[in-house]
N, C-alpha and C positions, 0 to 999 in steps of 0.2 A: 657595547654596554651590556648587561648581565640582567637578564629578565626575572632571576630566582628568586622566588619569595621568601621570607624564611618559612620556618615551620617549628613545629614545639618539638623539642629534641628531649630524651633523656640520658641517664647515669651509664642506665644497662648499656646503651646502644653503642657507646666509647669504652666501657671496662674491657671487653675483649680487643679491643684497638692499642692497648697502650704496648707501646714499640715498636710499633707499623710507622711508616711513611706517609705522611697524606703532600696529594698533592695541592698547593694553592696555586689558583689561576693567576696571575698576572704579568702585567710586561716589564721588559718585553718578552719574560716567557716563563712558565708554571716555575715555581720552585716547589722543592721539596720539605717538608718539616715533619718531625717525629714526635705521634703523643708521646711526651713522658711521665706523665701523669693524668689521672682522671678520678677526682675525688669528692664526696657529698660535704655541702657547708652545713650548715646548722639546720636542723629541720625547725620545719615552720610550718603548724597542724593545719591555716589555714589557705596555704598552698595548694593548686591541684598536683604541683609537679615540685619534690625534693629539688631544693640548689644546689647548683654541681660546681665544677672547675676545671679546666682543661687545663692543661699545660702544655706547648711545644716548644720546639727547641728548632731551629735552621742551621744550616754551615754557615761558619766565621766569612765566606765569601758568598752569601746572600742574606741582608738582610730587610723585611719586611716594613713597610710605615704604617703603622695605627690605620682601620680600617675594617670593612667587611670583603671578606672572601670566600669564594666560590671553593670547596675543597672535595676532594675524592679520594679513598682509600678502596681498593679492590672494589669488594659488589658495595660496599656503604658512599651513598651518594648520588648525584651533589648535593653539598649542602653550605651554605652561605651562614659562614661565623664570623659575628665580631673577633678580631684580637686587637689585643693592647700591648707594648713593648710593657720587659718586667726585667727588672735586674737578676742576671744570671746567679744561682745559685751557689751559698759558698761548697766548693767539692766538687760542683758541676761537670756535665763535658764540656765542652768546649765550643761556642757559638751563642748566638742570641734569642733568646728566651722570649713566649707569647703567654699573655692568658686570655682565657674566654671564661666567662663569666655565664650560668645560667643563672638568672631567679628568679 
């Protein structure tokens, strides 16, 4: 079991991430998933932190169930993200689609 806390994430910290690899921890073993997006929602003045959105994407032969995960990209990491299954994109690549929600 996974001792991570979360922690308050932002915007900047994924902009430079989007088309990297991140790894997600799980069994029976890490898979891979790719930001493919990382965008602000609607600002809200009385917010301390903008709403964000991640997007990842997995290979057609791994897919992920609803849940929080433990992920690591290069030096960014770890960090324990909600994702939620999202219907792939019309035009998309090819595989199943996550988002993470910040607000």
């Amino acid at each position: 079991m996974n001792n991570l806390l979360p922690r308050i994430m932002t915007l900047d910290e994924f902009t430079p991430l989007v088309g990297y690899t991140f790894i997600a921890e799980c069994d029976p073993a890490p898979i891979g998933i790719t930001l493919v997006e990382a965008s602000a929602l609607r600002k809200n003045l009385k917010l301390e932190r903008p709403p964000f959105i991640l997007i990842f994407r997995s290979p057609l032969t791994a897919q992920l169930i609803a849940g929080a995960y433990v992920l690591r990209c290069g030096e960014w990491g770890p960090g324990l993200i909600d994702l939620n299954s999202l219907i792939a994109p019309q035009g998309g690549q090819p595989g199943y689609y996550y988002q993470a929600i910040f607000s």
